[in-house]
C-alpha positions as CSV (number, residue, x, y, z in Angstrom):
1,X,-202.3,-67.7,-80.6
2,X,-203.1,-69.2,-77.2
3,X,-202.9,-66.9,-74.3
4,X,-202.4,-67.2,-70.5
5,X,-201.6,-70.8,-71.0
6,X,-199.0,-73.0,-68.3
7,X,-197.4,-75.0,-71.2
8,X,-194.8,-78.0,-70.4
9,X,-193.4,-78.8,-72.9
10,X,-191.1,-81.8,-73.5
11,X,-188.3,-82.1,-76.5
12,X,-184.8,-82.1,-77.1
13,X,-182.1,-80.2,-75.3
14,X,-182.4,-76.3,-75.4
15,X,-178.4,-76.1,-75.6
16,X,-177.6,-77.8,-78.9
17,X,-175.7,-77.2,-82.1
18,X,-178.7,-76.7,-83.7
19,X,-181.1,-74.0,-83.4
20,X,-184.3,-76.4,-84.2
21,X,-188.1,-76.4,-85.0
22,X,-188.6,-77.2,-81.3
23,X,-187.1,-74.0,-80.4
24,X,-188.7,-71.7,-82.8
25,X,-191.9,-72.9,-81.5
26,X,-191.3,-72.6,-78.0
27,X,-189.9,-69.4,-78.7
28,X,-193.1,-68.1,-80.3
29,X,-195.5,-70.0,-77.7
30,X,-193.3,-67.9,-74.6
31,X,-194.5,-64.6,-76.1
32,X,-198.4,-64.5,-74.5
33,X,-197.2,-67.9,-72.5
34,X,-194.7,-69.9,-69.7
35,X,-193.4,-72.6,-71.0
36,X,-191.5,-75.3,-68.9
37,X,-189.2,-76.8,-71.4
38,X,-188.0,-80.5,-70.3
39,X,-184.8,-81.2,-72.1
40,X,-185.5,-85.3,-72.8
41,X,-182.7,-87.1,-72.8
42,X,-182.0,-88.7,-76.3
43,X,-183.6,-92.2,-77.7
44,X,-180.7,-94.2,-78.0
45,X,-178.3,-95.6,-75.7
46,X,-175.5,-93.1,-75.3
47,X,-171.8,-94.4,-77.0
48,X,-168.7,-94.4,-76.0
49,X,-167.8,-91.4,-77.3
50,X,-166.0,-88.3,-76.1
51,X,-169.3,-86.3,-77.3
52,X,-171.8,-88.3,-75.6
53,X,-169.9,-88.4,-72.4
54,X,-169.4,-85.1,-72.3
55,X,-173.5,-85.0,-72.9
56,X,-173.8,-87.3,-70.0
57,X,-172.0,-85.2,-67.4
58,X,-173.7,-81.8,-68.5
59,X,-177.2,-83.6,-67.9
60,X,-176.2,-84.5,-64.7
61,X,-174.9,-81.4,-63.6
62,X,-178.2,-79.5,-65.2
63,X,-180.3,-82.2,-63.5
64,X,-179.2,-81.0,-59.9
65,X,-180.0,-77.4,-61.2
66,X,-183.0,-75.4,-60.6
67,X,-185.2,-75.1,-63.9
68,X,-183.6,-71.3,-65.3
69,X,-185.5,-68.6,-67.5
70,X,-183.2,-68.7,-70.2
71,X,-185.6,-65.9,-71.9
72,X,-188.8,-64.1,-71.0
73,X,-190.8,-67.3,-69.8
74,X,-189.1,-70.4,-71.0
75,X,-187.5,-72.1,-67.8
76,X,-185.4,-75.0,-69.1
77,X,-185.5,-77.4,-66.9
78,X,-182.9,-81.0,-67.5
79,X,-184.1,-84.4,-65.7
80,X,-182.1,-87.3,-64.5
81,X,-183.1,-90.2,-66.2
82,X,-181.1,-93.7,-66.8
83,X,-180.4,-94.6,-71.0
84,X,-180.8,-98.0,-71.9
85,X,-185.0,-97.8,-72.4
86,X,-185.0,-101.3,-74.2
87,X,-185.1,-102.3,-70.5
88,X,-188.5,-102.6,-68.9
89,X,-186.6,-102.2,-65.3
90,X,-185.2,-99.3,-66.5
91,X,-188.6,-97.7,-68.1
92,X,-189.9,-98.2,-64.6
93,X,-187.2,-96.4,-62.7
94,X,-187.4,-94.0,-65.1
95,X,-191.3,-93.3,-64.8
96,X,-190.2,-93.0,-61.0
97,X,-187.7,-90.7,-61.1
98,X,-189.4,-88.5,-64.0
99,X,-192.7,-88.6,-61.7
100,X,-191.0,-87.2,-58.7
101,X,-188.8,-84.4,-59.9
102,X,-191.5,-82.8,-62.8
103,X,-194.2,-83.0,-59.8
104,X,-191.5,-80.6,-57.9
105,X,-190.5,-78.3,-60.6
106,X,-193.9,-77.7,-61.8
107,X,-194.9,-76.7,-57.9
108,X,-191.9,-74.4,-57.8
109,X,-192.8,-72.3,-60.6
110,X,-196.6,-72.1,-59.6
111,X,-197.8,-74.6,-62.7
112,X,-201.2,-76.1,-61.8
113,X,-203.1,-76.8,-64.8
114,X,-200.7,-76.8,-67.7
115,X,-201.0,-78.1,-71.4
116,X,-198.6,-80.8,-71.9
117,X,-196.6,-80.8,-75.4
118,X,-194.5,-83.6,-76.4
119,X,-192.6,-84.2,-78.9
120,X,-190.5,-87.3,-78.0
121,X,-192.3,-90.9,-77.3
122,X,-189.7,-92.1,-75.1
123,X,-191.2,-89.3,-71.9
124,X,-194.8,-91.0,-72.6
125,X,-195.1,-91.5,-68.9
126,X,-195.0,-87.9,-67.6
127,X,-198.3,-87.8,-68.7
128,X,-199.6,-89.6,-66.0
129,X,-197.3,-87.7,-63.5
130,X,-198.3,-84.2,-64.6
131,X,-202.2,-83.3,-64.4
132,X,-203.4,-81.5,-66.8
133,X,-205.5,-80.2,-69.2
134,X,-204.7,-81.7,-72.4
135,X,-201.9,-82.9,-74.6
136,X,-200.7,-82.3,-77.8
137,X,-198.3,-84.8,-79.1
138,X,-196.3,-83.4,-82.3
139,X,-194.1,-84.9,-84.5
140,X,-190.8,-84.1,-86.5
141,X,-189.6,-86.7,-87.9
142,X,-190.3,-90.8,-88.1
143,X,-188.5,-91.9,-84.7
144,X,-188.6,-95.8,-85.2
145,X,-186.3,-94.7,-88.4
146,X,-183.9,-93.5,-85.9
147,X,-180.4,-94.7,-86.6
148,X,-179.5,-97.0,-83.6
149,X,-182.8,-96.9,-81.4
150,X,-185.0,-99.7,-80.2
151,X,-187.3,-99.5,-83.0
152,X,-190.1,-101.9,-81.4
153,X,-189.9,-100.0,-78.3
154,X,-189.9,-96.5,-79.6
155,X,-192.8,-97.7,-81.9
156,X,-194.9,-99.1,-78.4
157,X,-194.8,-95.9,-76.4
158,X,-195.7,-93.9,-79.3
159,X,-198.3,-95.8,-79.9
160,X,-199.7,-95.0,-76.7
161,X,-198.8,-91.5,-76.9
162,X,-201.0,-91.3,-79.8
163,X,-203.7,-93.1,-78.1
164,X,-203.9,-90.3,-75.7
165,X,-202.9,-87.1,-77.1
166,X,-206.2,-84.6,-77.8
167,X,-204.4,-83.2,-80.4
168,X,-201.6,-84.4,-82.4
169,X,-199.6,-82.2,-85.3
170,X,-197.1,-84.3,-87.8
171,X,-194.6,-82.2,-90.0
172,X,-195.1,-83.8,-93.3
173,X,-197.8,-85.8,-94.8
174,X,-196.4,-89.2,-95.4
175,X,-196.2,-89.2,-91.2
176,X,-199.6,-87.7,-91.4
177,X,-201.1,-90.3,-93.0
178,X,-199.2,-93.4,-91.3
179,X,-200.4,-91.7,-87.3
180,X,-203.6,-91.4,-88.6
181,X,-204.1,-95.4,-88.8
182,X,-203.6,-94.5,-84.6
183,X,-205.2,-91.4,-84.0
184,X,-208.3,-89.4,-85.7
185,X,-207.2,-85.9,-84.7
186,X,-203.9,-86.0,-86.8
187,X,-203.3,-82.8,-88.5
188,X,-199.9,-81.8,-90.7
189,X,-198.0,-78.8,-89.9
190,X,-195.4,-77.8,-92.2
191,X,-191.7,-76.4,-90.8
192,X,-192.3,-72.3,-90.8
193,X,-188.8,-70.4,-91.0
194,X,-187.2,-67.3,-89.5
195,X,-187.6,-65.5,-92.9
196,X,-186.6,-61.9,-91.7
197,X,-183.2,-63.7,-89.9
198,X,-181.7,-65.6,-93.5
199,X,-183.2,-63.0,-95.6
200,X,-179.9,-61.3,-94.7
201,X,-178.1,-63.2,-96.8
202,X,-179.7,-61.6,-99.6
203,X,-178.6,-58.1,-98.1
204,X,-175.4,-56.4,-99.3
205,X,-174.6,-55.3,-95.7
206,X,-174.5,-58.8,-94.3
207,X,-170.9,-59.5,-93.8
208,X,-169.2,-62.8,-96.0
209,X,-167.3,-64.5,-92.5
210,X,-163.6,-64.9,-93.5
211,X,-163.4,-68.7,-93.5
212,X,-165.6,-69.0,-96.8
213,X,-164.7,-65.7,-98.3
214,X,-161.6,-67.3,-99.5
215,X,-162.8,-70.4,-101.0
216,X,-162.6,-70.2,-104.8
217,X,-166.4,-70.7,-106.7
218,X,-169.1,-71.5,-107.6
219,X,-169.7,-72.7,-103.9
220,X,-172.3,-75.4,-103.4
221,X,-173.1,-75.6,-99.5
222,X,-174.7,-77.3,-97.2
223,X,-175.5,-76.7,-93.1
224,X,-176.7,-78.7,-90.8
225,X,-175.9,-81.4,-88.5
226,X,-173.9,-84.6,-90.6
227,X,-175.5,-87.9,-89.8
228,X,-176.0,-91.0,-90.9
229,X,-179.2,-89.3,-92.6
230,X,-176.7,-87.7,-95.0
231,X,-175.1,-89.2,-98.2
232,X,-171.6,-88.7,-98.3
233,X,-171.4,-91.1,-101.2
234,X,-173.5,-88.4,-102.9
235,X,-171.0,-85.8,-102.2
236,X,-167.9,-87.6,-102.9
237,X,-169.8,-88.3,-106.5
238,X,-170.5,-85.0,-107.3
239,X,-167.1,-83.2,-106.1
240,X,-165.2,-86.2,-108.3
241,X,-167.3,-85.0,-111.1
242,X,-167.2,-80.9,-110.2
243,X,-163.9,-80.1,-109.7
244,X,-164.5,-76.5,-110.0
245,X,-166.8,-76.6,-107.8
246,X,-166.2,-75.6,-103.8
247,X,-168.3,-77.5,-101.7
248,X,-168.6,-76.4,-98.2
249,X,-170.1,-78.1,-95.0
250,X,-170.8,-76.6,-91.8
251,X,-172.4,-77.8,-89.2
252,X,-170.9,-80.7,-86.5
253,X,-169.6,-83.8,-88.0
254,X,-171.7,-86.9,-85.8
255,X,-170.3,-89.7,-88.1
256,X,-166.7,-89.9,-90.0
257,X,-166.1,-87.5,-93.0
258,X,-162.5,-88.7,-93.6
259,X,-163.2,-90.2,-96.8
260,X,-165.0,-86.8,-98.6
261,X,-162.5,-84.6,-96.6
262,X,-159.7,-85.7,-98.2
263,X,-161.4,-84.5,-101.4
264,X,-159.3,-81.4,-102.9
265,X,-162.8,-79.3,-103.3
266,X,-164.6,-80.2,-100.2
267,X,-164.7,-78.3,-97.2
268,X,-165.4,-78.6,-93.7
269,X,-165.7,-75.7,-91.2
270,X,-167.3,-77.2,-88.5
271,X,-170.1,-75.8,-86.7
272,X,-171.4,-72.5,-86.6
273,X,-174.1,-70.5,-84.5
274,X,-177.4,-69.6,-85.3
275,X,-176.6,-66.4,-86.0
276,X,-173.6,-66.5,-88.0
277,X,-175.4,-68.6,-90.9
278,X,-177.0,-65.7,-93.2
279,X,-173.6,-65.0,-94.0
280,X,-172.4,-68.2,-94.2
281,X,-175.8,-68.5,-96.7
282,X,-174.6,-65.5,-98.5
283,X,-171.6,-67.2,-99.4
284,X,-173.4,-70.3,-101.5
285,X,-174.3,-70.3,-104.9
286,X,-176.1,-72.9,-104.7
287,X,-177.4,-74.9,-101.5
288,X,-177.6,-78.5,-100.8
289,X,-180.2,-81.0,-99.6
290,X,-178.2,-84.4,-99.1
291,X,-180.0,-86.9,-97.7
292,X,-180.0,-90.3,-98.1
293,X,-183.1,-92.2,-98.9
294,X,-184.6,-94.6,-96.4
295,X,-187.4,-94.5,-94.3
296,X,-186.3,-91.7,-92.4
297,X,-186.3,-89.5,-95.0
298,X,-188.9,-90.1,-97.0
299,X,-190.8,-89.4,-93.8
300,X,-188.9,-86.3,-93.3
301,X,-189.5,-82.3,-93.8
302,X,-185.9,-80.8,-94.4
303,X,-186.3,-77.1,-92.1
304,X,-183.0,-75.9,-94.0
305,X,-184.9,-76.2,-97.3
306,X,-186.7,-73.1,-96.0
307,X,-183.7,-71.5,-94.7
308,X,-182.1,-71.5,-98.3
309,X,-184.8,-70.9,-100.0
310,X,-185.5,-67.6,-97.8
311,X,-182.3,-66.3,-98.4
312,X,-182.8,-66.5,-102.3
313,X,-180.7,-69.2,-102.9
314,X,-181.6,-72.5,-105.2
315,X,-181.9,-75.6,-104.1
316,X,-180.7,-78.4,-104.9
317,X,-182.5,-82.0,-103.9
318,X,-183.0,-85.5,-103.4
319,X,-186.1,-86.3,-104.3
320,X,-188.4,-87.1,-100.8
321,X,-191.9,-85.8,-100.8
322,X,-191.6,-82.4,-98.2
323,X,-189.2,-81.2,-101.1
324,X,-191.9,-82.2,-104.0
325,X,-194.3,-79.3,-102.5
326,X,-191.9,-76.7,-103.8
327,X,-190.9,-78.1,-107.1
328,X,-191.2,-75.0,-108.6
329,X,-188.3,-73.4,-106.8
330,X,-185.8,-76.3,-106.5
331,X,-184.0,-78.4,-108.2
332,X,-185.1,-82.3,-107.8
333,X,-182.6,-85.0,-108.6
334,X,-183.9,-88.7,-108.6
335,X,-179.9,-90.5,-109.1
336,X,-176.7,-89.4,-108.5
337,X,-175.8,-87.8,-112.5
338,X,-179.0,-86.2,-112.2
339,X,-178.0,-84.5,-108.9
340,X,-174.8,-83.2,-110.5
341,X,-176.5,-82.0,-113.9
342,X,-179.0,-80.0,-111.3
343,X,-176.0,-78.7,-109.1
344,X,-174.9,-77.2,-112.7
345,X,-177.9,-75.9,-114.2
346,X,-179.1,-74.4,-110.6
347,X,-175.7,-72.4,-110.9
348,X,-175.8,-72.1,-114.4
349,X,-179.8,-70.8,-114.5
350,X,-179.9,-68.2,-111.3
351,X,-180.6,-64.7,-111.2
352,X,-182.0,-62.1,-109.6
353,X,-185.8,-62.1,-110.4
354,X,-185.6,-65.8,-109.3
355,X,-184.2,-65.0,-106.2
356,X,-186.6,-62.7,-105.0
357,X,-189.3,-64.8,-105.8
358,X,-187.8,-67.3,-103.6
359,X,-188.1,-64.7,-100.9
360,X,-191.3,-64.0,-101.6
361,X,-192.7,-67.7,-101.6
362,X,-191.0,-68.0,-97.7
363,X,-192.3,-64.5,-96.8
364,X,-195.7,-66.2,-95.9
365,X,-194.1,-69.2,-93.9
366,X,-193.0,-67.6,-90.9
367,X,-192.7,-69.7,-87.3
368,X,-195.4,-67.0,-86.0
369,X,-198.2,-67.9,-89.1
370,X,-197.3,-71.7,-88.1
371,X,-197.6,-71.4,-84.2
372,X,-201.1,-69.4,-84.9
373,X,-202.6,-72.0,-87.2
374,X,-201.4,-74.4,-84.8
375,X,-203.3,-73.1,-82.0
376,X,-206.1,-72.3,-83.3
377,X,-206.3,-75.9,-83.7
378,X,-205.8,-76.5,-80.3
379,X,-208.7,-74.7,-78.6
380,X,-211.0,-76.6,-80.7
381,X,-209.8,-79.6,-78.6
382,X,-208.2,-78.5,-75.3
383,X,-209.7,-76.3,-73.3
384,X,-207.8,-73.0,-73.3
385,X,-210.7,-70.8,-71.2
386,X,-210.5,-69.5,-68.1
387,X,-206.6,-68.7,-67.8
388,X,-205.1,-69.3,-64.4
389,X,-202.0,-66.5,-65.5
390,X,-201.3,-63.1,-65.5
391,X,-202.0,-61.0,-68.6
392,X,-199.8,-61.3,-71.6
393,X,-196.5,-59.7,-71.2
């Protein structure tokens, strides 16, 4: 692990729905160093909607705040910026206003020589407003492939992003190998998981919450946010065709689910913390990978496939490539009969020896084994000597 490091690092918001790779690493980087986390703003022009409004005014009211230590050394810290980045006024007002308020954050907590980590393109141009001492650009998931985002514009400052970045870490290896036409210092880094925090729901003291314990099984479920990158054609074919079959969604509901919740044997409870989800993972008998194939996600590295697999539970997938690197311990369905005929025999085949060696195979994947192997990467290329900080804590 690096030590003694300033580290500013630059990602989605810290208050979401979703606890997310980008927190699990920040989280494991805070331990020996401070980290300025810079809620970006999102990629897409913000909708009409009461969600995104509500977004809008709670990044304006953070944006007047002081950056806060929302734990031991990760101060979250939410700039003002204008949406609407297909506009080259607006990139430059942007760069402007980003420039100015970073500069005086960074001088209020003491930063001077800081490693930069970004994980979104679109915040390219606080590299030239924050000196420093290298950059590591990293990368979840293929952003050009996001729904409703300038694609050509998004592709251009990531382009130069990769241009620049010393060191730059992709989460799968279909991105690895498309950055790598950009960059020569790509290097994949796989999703770890909080194995110790869902292996509770393989515990017989972990509490069933009441809002599933009542829903008849087999239970096939899913959590997680519900996008557009989810196929609720899928799901409405498989609950038509497994009527005894409960299947249970929880996470926030970013696109219309009228259509599949009308459907006798599907259920959605909404979102649910962090926290709460062992039990809600205790619940399944079998979990659910739903995405729908495109770009996106054939670029993509599910982090829930982890989760479930940590807490014992079979899987159940489409088939993208992240998924075909544990073969052995999930179920891989390549049409939509196939997916339901998996959803049966995963149901059908469990038991206990194959859960624990589901546990076992995530016992070796933690966030902490990933966040070392990351940096050790890292001071080969960015100089990591010399630490301006105090000791460790």
């Amino acid at each position: 692990m690096i030590t003694n490091q300033e580290i500013v690092y630059i990602t989605s918001d810290w208050f979401t729905e979703n606890k997310v790779s980008t927190h699990h690493i920040a989280e494991e980087l805070s331990k020996h160093n401070r980290v300025l986390y810079i809620e970006a703003a999102g990629m897409r022009a913000p909708r009409a909607s009461g969600r995104d409004v509500r977004k809008i005014f709670r990044k304006i009211r953070r944006s007047l705040e002081a950056p806060r230590e929302v734990q031991p050394q990760i101060f979250v810290y939410s700039p003002l910026i204008l949406p609407f980045i297909r506009h080259a006024l607006v990139r430059r007002i942007n760069r402007a206003l980003l420039a100015w308020s970073t500069r005086r954050v960074l001088a209020r907590l003491g930063f001077r020589d800081p490693i930069v980590w970004i994980f979104v393109p679109h915040f390219v141009s606080l590299l030239d407003a924050i000196p420093n001492k290298g950059v590591i650009y990293y990368i979840t998931d293929e952003y050009t492939a996001t729904p409703n985002v300038e694609s050509a514009v998004i592709a251009g400052l990531e382009r130069e992003i990769l241009e620049r970045a010393d060191v730059v870490f992709a989460v799968s290896q279909r991105l690895v190998e498309q950055k790598s036409r950009l960059s020569p210092r790509v290097y994949l880094s796989r999703h770890g998981v909080d194995a110790v925090h869902f292996l509770r729901a393989a515990q017989p003291g972990t509490p069933v919450p009441a809002d599933i314990s009542g829903i008849s099984g087999p239970v096939a479920g899913f959590f997680g946010l519900i996008t557009e990158y989810i196929d609720l054609d899928l799901l409405e074919y498989a609950a038509r065709r497994l009527p005894d079959v409960s299947f249970v969604l929880i996470g926030h509901a970013a696109v219309s689910v009228e259509q599949t919740a009308s459907i006798p044997n599907v259920h959605y409870l909404g979102h649910r913390d962090y926290n709460d989800l062992p039990g809600y993972l205790k619940a399944f008998d079998v979990c659910l990978l739903l995405y729908r194939l495109g770009a996106f996600s054939h670029h993509a590295n599910p982090k829930k496939l982890r989760e479930y697999i940590a807490g014992g539970k079979p899987v159940v997938s489409v088939r993208i490539g992240e998924v075909e690197h544990y073969q052995d311990l999930v179920y891989i369905a390549d049409d939509y009969d196939e997916y339901v005929e998996c959803i049966r025999r995963a149901v059908r085949e469990n038991s206990p020896e194959k859960a624990t060696r589901r546990i076992e195979a995530m016992a070796k994947e933690s966030w902490e084994s990933r966040v070392d192997a990351i940096s050790a990467i890292v001071a080969r290329h960015v100089p990591v000597t010399n630490p301006s900080l105090p000791a460790d804590r």
